[in-house]
Every structure is written in C-alpha cells, then in structure tokens.
N, C-alpha and C positions, 0 to 999 in steps of 0.2 A: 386794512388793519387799523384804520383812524377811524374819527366820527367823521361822517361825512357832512363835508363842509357846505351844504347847500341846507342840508339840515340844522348845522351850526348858527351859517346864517339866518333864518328861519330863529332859531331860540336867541337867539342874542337879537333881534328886531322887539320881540314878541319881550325879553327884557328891554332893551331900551324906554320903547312905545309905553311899558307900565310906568318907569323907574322918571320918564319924561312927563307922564301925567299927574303923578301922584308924590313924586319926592323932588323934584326940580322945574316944573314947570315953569320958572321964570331966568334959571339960572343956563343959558347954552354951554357954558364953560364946563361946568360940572358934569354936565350929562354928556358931553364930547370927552373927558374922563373918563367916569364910567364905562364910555363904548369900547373905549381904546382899551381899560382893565379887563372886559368880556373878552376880547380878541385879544390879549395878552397871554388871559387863561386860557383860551383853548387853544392856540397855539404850543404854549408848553406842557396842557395835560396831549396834546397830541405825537407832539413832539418823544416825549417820555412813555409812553405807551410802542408807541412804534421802535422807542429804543428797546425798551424789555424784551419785545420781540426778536431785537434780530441784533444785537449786540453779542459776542459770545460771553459765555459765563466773565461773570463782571463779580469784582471782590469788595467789601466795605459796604459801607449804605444802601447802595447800589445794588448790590452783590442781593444785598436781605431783602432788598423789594423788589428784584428778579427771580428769588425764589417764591414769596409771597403771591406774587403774582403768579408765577406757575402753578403755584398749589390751587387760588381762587381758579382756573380753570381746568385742572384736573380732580377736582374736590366735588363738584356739582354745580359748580357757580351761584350757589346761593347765598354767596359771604363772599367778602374782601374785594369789597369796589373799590377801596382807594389805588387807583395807580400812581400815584407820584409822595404817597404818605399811606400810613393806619390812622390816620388824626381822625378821619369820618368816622370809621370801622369802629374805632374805640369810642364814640359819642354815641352812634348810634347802634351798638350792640352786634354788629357784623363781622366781628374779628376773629380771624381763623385760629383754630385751637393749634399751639404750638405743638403739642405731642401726638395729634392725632391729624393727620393728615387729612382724613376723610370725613371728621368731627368738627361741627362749625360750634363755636363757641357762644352759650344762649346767654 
C-alpha cells in the first residue's frame, strides 16, 4: 500500500544527482538538505497514505481526505492524486467534483 521504497530510492538519487549538478554544485550542505527534505517527503506522503487506508473512519481533516481519497479510487482514478492535500488537484485541474462522485471535475 506504499510506494515502494527501492523505487523511492531510485527517484530521490535520480533528484539528488540533477539538484547536485545543476543547483548546488559547490554547496555539500545544501544538497545534504535537500536529500534529507526528499526523504522527509516520502516518508510522510507514505506514512499518510498507508494511514487512509487502514485507520478506521477518521473525523475532521482527516475525516475529508479519507473520503477524498476513497472516492479517487472508487471514481476511476483518473483525478485526485493528492494524498496528504487537494493543493495539486486544485492547481493542476484534477480535483474530484464534490456532487458527483463519479464526475472528475474539468
């Protein structure tokens, strides 16, 4: 139910290795940063995802992005990637229509 982590690794090299050529190249501090914010993120989008699953119905914030999330996978999954927010969803036009369940919102 996670992203698996050897793939994770794998993308957060493949960022580092860009982020270390092109935007830090002289700075090891910065880009030991960076590594540790990559591995932050996915820890907590993994973390939050695996909660949605198997937390029982959860109320509050929580609560709405537990349903949210149900719906992106009973819907078609063609909308509503964010797992830990809509802040994507809403920028980049993926956000599941509130009235219609089975209606991805263009």
């Amino acid at each position: 139910m996670v992203f698996p982590p050897a793939l994770a690794v794998i993308f957060m090299s493949i960022g580092y290795n860009t982020v270390y050529m092109l935007v830090f190249p002289n700075n090891r501090d910065l880009r030991i940063i960076y590594w540790v914010g990559l591995l932050y993120g996915y820890i907590c989008y993994d973390l939050t995802h695996y909660a949605l699953h198997h937390i029982g119905k959860a109320r509050g914030y929580f609560g709405r992005l537990q349903r949210y999330h149900n719906q992106h996978h009973f819907s078609g999954e063609d909308a509503g990637y964010g797992v830990s927010s809509k802040f994507w969803d809403i920028i980049f036009g993926t956000e599941l229509s509130k009235t219609d369940p089975h209606a991805n919102k263009k």
